[in-house]
The first five atom37 places (N, CA, C, CB, O) and aatype in JSON, in Angstrom:
{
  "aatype": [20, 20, 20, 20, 20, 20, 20, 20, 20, 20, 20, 20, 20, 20, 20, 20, 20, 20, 20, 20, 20, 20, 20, 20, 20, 20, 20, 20, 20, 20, 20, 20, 20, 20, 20, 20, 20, 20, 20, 20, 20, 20, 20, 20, 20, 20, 20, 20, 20, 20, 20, 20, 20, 20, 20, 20, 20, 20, 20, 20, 20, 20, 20, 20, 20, 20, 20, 20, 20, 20, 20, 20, 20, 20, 20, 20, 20, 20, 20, 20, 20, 20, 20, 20, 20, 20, 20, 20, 20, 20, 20, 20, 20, 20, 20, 20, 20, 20, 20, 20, 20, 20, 20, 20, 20, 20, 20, 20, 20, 20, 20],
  "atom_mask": [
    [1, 1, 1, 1, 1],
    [1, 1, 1, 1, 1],
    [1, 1, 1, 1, 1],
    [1, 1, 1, 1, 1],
    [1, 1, 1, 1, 1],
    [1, 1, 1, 1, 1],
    [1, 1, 1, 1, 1],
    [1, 1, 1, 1, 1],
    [1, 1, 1, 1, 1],
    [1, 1, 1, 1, 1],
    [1, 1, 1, 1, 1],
    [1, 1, 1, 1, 1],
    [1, 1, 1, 1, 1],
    [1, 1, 1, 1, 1],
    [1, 1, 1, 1, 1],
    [1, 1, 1, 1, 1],
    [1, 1, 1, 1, 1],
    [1, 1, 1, 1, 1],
    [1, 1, 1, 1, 1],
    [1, 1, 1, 1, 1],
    [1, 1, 1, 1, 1],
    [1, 1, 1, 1, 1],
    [1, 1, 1, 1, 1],
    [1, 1, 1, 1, 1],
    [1, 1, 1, 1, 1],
    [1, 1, 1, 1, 1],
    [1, 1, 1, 1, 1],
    [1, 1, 1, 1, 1],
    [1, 1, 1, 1, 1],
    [1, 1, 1, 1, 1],
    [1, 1, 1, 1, 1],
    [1, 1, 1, 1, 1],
    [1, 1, 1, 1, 1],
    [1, 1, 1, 1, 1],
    [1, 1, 1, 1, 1],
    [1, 1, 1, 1, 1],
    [1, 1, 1, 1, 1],
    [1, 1, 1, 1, 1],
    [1, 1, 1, 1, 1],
    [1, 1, 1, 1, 1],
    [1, 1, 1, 1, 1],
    [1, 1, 1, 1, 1],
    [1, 1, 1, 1, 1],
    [1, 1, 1, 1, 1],
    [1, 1, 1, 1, 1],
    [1, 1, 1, 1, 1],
    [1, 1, 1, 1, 1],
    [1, 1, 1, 1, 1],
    [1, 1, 1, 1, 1],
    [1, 1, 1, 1, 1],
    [1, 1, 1, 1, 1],
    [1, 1, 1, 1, 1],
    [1, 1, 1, 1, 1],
    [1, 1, 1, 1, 1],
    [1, 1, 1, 1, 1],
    [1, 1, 1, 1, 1],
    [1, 1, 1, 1, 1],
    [1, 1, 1, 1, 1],
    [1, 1, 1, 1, 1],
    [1, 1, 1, 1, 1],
    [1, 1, 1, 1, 1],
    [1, 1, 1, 1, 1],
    [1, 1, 1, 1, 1],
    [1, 1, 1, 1, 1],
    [1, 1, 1, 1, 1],
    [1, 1, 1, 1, 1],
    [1, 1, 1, 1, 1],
    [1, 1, 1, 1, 1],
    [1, 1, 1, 1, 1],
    [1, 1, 1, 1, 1],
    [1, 1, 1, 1, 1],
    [1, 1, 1, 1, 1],
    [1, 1, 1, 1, 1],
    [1, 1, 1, 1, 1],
    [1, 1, 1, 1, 1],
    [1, 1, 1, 1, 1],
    [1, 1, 1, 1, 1],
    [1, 1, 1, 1, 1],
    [1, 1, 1, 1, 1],
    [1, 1, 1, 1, 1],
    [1, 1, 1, 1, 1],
    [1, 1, 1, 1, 1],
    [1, 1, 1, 1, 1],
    [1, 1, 1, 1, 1],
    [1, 1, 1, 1, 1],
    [1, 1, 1, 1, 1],
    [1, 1, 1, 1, 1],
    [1, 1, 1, 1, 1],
    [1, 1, 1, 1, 1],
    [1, 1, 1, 1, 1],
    [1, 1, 1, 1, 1],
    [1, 1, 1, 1, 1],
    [1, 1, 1, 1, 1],
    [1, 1, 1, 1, 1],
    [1, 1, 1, 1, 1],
    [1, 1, 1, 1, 1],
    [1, 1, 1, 1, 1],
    [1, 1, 1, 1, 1],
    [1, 1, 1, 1, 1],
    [1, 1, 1, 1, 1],
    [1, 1, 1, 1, 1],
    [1, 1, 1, 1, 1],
    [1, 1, 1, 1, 1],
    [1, 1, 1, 1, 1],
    [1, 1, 1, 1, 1],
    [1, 1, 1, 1, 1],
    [1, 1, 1, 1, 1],
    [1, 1, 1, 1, 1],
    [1, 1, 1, 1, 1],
    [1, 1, 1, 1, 1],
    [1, 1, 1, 1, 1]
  ],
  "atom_positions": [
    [[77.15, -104.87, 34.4], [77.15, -105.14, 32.97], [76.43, -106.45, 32.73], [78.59, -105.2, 32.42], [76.45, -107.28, 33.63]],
    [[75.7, -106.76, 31.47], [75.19, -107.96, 31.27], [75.12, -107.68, 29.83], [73.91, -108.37, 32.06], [75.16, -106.58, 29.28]],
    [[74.95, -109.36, 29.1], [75.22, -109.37, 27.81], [73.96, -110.07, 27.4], [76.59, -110.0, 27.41], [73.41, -111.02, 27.97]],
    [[73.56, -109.38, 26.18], [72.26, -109.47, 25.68], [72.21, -110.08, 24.71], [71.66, -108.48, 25.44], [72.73, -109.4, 23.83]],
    [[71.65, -111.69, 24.06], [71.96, -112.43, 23.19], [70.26, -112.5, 22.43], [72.76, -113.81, 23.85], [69.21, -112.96, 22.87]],
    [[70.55, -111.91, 21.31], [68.97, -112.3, 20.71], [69.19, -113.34, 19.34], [68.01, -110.63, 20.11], [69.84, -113.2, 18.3]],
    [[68.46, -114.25, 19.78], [68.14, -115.35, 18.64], [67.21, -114.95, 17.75], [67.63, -116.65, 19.15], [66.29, -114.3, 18.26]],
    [[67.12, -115.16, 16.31], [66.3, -114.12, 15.72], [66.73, -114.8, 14.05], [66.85, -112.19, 16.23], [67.81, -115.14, 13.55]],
    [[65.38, -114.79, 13.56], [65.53, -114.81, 12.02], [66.14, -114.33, 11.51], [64.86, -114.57, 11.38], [66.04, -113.13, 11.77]],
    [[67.02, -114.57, 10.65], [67.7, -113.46, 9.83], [67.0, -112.06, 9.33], [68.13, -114.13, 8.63], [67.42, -110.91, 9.4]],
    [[65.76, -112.6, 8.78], [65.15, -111.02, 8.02], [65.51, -109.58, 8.81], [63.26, -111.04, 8.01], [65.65, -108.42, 8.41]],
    [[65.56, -110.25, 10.16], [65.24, -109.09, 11.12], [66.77, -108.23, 11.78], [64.27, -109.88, 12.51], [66.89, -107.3, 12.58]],
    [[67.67, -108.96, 11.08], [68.93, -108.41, 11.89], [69.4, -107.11, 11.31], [70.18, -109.45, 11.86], [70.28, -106.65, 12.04]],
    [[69.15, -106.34, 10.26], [69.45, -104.63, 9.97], [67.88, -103.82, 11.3], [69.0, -104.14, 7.39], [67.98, -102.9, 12.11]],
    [[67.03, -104.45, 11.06], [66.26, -104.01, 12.01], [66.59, -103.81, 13.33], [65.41, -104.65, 12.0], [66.6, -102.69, 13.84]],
    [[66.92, -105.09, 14.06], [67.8, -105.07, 15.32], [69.17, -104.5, 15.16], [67.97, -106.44, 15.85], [69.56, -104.21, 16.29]],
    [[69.64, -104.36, 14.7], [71.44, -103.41, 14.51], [70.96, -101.82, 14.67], [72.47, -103.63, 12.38], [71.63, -100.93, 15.19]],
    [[69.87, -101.72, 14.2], [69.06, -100.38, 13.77], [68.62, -100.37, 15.34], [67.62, -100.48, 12.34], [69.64, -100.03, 15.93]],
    [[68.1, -100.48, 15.81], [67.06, -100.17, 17.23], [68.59, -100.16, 18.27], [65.46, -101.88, 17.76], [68.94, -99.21, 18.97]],
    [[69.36, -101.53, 18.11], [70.43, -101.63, 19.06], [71.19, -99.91, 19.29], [71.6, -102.89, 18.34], [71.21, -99.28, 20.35]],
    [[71.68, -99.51, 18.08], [72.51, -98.31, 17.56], [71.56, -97.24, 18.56], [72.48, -98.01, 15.53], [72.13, -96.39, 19.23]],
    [[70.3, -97.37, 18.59], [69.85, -96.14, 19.64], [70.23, -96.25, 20.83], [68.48, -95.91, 19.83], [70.34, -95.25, 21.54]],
    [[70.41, -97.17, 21.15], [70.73, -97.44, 22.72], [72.34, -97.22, 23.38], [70.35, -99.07, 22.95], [72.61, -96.87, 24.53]],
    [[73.44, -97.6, 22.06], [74.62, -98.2, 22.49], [75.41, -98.15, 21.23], [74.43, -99.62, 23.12], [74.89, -98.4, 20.14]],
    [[76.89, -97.79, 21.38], [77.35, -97.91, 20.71], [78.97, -99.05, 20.88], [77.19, -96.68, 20.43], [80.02, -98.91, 20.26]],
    [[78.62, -100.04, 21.86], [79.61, -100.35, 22.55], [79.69, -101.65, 21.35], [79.4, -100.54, 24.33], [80.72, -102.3, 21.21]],
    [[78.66, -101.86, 20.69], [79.47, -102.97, 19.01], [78.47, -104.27, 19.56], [82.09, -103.62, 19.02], [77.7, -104.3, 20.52]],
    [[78.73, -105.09, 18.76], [77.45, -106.2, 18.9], [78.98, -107.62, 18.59], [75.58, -105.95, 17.1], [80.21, -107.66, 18.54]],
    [[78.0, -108.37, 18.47], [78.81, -110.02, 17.82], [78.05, -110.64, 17.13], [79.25, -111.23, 18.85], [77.11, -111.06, 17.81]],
    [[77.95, -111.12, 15.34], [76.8, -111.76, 15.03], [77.63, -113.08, 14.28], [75.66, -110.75, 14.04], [78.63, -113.13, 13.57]],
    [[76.68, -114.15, 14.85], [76.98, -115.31, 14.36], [75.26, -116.4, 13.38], [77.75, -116.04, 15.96], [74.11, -116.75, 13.68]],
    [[75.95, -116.47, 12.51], [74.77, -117.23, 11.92], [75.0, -118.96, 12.26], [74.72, -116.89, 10.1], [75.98, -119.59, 12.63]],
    [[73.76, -119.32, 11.97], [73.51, -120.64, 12.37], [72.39, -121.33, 12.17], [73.66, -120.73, 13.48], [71.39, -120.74, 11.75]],
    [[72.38, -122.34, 12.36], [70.81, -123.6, 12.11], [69.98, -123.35, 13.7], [71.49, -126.02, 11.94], [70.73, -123.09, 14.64]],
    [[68.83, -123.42, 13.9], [68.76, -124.72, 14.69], [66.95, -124.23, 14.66], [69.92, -124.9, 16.55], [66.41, -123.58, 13.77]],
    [[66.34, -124.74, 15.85], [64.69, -125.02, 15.9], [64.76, -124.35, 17.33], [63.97, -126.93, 15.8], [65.71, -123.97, 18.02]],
    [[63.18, -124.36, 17.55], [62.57, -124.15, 19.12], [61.41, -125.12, 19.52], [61.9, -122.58, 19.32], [61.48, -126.35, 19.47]],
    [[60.5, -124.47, 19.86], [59.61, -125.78, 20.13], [59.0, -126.36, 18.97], [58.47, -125.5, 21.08], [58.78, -127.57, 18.85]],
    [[58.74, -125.47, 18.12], [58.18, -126.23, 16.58], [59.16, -126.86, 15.84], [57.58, -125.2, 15.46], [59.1, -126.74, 14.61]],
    [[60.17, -127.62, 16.4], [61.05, -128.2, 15.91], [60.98, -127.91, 13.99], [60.85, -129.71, 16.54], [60.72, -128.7, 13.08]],
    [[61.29, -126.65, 13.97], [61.51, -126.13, 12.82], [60.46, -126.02, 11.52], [62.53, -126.76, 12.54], [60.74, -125.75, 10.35]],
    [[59.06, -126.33, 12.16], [58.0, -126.23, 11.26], [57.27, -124.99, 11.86], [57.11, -127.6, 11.15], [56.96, -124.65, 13.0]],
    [[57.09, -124.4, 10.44], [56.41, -123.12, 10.5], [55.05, -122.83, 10.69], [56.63, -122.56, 9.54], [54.58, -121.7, 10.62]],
    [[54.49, -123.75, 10.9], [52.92, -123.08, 10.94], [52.37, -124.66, 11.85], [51.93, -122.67, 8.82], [52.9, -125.77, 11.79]],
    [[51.0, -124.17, 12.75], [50.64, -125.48, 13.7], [50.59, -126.34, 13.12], [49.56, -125.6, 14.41], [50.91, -127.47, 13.48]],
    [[49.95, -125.86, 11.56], [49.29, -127.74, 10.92], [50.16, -128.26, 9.99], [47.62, -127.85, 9.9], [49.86, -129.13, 9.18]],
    [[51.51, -127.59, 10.12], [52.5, -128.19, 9.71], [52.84, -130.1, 10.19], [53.51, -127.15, 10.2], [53.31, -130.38, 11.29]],
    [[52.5, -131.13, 9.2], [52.28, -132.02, 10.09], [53.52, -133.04, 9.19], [50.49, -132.49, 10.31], [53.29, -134.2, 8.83]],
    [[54.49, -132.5, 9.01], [55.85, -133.2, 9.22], [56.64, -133.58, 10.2], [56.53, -132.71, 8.8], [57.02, -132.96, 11.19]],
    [[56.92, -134.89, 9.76], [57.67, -135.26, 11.36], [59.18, -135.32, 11.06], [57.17, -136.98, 12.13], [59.76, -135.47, 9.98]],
    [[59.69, -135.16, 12.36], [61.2, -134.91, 12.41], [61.4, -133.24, 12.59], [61.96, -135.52, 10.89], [60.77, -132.21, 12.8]],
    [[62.29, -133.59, 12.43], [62.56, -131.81, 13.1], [63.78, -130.87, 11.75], [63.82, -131.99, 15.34], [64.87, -131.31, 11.4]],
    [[63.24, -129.76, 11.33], [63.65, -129.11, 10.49], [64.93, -127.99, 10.56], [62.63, -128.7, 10.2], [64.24, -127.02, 10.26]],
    [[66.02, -127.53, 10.7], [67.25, -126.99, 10.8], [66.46, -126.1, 10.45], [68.55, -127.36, 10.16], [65.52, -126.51, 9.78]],
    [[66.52, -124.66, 10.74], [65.85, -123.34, 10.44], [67.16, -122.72, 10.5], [64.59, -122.73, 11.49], [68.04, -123.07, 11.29]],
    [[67.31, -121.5, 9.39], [68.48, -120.55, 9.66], [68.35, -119.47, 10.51], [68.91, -119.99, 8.55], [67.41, -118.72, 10.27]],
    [[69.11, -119.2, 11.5], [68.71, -118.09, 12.51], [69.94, -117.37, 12.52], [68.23, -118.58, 14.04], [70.99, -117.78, 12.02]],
    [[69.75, -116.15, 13.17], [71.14, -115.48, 13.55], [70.84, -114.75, 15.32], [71.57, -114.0, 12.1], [69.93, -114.2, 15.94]],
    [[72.39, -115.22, 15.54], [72.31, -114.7, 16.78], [73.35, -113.73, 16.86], [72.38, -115.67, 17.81], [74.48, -113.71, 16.38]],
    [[72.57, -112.74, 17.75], [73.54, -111.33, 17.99], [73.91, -111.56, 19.22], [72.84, -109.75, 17.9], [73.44, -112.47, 19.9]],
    [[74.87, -110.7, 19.63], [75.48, -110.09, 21.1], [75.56, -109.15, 21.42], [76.48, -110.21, 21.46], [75.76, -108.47, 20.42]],
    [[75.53, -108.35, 22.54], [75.89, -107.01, 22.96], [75.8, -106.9, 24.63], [74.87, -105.92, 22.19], [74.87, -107.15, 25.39]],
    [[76.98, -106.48, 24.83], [77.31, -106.23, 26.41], [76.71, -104.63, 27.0], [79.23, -106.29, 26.6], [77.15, -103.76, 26.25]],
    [[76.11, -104.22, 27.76], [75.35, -103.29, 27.92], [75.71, -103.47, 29.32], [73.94, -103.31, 27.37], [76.05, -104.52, 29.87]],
    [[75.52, -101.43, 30.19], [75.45, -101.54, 31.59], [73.88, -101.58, 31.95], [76.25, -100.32, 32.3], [72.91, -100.98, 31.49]],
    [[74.1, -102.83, 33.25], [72.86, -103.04, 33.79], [71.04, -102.44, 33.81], [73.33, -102.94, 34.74], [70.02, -103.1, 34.0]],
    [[71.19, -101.22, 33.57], [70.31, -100.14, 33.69], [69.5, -100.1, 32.29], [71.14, -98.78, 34.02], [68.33, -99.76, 32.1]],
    [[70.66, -100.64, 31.19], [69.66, -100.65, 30.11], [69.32, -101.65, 29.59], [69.9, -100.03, 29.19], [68.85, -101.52, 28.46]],
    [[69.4, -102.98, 30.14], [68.46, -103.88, 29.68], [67.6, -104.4, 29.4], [68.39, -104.18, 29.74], [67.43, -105.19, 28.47]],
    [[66.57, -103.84, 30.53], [64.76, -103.64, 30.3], [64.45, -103.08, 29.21], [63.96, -102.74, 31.31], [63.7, -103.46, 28.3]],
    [[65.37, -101.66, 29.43], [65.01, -100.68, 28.07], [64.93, -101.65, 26.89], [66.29, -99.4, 27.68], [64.03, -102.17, 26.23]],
    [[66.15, -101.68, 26.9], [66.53, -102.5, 25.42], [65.47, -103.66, 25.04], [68.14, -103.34, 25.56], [64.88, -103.79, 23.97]],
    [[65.38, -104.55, 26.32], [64.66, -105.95, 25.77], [63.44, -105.52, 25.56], [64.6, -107.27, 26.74], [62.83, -106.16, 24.71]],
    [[62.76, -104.47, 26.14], [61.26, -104.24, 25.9], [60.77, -103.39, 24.46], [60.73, -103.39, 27.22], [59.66, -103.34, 23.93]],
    [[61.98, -102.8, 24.08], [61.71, -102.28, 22.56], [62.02, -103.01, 21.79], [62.26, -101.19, 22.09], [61.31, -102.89, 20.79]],
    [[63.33, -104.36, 21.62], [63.14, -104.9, 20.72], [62.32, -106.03, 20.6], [64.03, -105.0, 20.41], [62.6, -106.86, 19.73]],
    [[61.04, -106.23, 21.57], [60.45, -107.2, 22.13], [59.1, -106.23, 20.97], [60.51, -107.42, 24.17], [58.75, -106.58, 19.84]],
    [[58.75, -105.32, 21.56], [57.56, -104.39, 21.13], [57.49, -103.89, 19.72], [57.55, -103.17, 21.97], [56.39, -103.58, 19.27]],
    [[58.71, -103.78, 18.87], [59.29, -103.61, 17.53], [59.46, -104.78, 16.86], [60.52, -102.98, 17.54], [58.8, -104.95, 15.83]],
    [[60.35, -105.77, 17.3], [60.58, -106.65, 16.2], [59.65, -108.37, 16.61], [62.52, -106.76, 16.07], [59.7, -109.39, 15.92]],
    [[58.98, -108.17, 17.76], [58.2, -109.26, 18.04], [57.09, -108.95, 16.62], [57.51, -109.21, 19.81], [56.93, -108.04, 15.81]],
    [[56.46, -110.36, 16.91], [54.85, -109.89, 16.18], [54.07, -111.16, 16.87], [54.7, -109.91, 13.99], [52.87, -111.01, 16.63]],
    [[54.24, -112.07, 17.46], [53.67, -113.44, 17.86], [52.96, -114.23, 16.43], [52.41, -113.16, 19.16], [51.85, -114.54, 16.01]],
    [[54.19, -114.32, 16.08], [54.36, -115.58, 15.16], [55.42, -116.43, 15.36], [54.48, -115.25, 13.83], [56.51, -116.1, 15.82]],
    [[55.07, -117.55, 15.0], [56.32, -118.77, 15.38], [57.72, -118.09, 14.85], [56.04, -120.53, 14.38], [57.84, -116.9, 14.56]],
    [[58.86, -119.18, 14.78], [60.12, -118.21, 15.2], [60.5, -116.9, 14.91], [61.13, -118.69, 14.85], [61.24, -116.47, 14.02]],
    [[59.8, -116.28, 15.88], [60.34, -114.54, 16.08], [61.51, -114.61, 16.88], [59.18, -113.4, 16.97], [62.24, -113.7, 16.49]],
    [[62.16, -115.33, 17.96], [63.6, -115.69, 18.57], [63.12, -115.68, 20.13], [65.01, -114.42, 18.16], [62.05, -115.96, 20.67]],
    [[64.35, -115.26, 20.61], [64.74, -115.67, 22.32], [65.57, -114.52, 22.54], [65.71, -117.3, 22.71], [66.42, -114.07, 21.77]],
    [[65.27, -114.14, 23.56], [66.17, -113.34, 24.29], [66.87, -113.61, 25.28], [65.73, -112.51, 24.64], [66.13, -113.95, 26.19]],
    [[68.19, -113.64, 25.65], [68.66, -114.17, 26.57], [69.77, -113.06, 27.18], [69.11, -115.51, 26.11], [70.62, -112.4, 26.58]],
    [[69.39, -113.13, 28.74], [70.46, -111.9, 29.7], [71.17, -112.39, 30.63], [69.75, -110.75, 30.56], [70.59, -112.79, 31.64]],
    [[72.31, -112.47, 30.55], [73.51, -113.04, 31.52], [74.19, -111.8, 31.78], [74.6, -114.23, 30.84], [74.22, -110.77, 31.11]],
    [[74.86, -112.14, 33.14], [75.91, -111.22, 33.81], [76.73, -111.28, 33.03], [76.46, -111.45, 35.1], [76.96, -112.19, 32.22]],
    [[77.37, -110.07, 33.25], [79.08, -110.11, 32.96], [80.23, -109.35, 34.17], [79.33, -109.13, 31.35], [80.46, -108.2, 34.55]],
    [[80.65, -110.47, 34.44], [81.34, -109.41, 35.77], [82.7, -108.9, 35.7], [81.42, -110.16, 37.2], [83.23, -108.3, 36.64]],
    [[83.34, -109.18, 34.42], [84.14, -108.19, 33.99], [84.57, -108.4, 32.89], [85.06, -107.92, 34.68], [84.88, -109.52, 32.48]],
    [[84.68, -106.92, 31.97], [85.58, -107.03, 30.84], [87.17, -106.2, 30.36], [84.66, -106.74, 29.92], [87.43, -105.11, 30.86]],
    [[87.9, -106.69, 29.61], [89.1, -105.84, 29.74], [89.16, -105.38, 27.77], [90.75, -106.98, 30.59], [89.23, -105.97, 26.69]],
    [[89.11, -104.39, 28.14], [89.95, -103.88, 26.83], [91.25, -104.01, 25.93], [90.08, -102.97, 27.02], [92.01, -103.05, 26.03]],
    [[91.64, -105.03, 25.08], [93.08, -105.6, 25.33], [93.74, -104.27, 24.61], [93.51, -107.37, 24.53], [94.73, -103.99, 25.28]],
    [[93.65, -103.61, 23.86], [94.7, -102.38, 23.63], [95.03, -101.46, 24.43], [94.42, -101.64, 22.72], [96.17, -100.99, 24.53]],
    [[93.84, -101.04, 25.24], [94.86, -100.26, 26.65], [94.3, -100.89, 27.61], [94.78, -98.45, 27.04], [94.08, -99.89, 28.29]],
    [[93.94, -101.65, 28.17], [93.69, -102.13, 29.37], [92.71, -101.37, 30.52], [94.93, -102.31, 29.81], [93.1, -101.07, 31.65]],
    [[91.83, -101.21, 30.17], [90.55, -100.67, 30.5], [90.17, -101.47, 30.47], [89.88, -99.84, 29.99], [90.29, -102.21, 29.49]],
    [[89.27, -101.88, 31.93], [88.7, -102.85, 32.5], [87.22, -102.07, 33.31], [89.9, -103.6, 33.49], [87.1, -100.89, 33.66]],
    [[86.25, -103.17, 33.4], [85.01, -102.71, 33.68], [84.17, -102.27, 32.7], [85.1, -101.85, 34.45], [84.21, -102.85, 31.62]],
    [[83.27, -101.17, 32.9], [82.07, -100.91, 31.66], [82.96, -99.85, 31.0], [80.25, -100.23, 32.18], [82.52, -99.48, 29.91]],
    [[84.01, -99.32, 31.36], [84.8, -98.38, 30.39], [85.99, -99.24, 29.33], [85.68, -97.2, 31.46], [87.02, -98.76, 28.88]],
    [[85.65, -100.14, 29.21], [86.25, -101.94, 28.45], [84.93, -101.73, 27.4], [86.11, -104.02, 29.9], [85.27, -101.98, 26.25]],
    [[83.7, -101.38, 27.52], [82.87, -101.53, 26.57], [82.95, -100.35, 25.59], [81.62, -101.74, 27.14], [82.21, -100.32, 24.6]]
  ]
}
């Protein structure tokens, strides 16, 4: 199992809920928030403000078994990318176990 965290503009999160839903139905986690990446929050190169700008982003979650993570990261990479400044981050960590707290199902049958 590993858990799939995409950082991502807001515009784009019915889009990503939308692509996720083909893959999985094991539920997501979304948290909104501030922050920057390397353009410390300015949108375009000749943006020539200094200091660094709080951008609103949202980050999702979703725990997935191992096998479909490529899948996953390479369609919402190929769909909701475009290579423009903050399009987000993808980020894949293990998970080496989860438990289900209403019946206690543990492992990827916990998802």
């Amino acid at each position: 199992m590993e858990e799939i965290e995409f950082i991502i503009n807001g515009v784009k999160l019915e889009a990503l809920i939308a692509l996720l839903s083909e893959y999985s139905d094991n539920g997501i986690f979304v948290t909104q928030g501030l922050g920057y990446g390397r353009q410390h929050g300015r949108r375009a190169v000749s943006d020539d403000r200094e200091g660094v700008a709080l951008l609103p982003k949202v980050s999702v979650r979703t725990v997935v078994s191992s096998d479909m993570v490529d899948t996953i990261v390479d369609n919402v990479v190929e769909r909701l990318g475009g290579g423009t400044f903050g399009n987000g981050k993808i980020f894949v960590r293990p998970v080496t176990g989860a438990v289900r707290m209403r019946t206690n199902e543990r492992g990827e049958a916990a998802l």
